[in-house]
Structure formats: structure tokens, C-alpha cells
N, C-alpha and C positions, 0 to 999 in steps of 0.2 A: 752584138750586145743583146741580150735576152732582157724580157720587161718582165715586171712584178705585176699581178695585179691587185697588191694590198697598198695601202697608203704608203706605210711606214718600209717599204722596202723588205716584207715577209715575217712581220714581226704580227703579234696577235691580231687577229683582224679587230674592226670597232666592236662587234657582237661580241667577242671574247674580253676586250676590254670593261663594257661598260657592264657584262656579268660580275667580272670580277671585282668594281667598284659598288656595284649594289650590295654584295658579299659582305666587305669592307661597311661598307654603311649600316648596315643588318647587325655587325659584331656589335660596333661601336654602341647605337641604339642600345643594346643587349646590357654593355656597360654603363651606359648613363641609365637605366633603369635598375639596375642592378644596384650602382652608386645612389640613387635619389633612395631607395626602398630600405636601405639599411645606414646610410646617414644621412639625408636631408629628414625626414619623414620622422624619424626619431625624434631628432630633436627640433621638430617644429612641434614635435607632441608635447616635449618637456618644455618648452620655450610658453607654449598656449598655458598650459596647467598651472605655470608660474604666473602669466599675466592675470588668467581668472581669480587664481589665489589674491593677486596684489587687488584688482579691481573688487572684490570679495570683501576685502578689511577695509576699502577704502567708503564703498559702499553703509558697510557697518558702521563707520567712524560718523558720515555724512547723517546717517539714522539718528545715530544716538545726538549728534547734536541738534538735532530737530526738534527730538524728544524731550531733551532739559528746554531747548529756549521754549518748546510751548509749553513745558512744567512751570516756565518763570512766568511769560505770559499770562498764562493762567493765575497768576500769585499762590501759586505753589499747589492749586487744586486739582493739578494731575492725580490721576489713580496710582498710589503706593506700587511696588512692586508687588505680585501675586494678587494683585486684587483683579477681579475679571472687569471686563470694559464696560462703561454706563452709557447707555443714549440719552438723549438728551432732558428726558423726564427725572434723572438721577436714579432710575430704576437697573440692576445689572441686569444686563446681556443672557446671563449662561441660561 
């Protein structure tokens, strides 16, 4: 009876195996980079552009109610539309 001296009884030694699994690993990587770059990446662009949008008008909306209630506050002595901003002398700004 003759001996082998690989583990597996002459089959790829471990250096040959654990090449071919870094290989294997290497593709894979390859793919999920591949997969992240042309659809995760995409639409986390469009996903963001849509939340800035929403936070955008929500923003706006938050403004403009500021802006009536200290119109009201005021009793109505807010600056008109187009009119440029007063300090507090009632002298304009521009």
C-alpha cells in the first residue's frame, strides 16, 4: 500500500485550494461592486433628491407660517410684500 502525501488523498493540495477560493472571493467582491454602482448608488441618489425636495416644502411651509403669525402678532405691521425690510428705527434697510 503506497501513502499519499496530500491530505485529501491527491486531490489539490491546501495552496491550490485556498488560491482558488481567494479567486472565488475576488469575482464575487467584483459583483457586489458592480451591483452597489449601478443599482444601490442610483437610487439612493433619487431617494435623497426626493427627501431634500419633501424637507424643502416642508421647510417653506414651516417659514411662511412664522411669517403670518408674526404679521398677526405685529397687528398686521408686517412689511407688505416687496416692500424691503425696516430696522427698528422704521428707516428701510436697502
Amino acid at each position: 500500500m503506497s501513502t499519499n502525501n496530500t491530505p485529501n488523498g491527491g486531490g489539490p493540495s491546501i495552496g491550490q485550494r485556498i488560491d482558488e477560493a481567494i479567486e472565488l472571493i475576488e469575482m464575487e467582491l467584483r459583483h457586489a461592486a458592480m451591483y452597489v454602482n449601478d443599482a444601490v448608488i442610483p437610487q439612493v441618489r433619487r431617494e435623497s433628491i426626493s427627501a431634500m425636495r419633501t424637507a424643502a416644502d416642508t421647510l417653506r411651509t414651516l417659514a411662511d407660517r412664522f411669517e403670518q403669525r408674526s404679521g398677526a402678532a405685529a397687528g398686521g405691521r408686517g412689511n407688505p410684500p416687496g416692500d424691503p425690510p425696516r430696522n427698528p428705527s422704521g428707516e428701510s434697510r436697502s
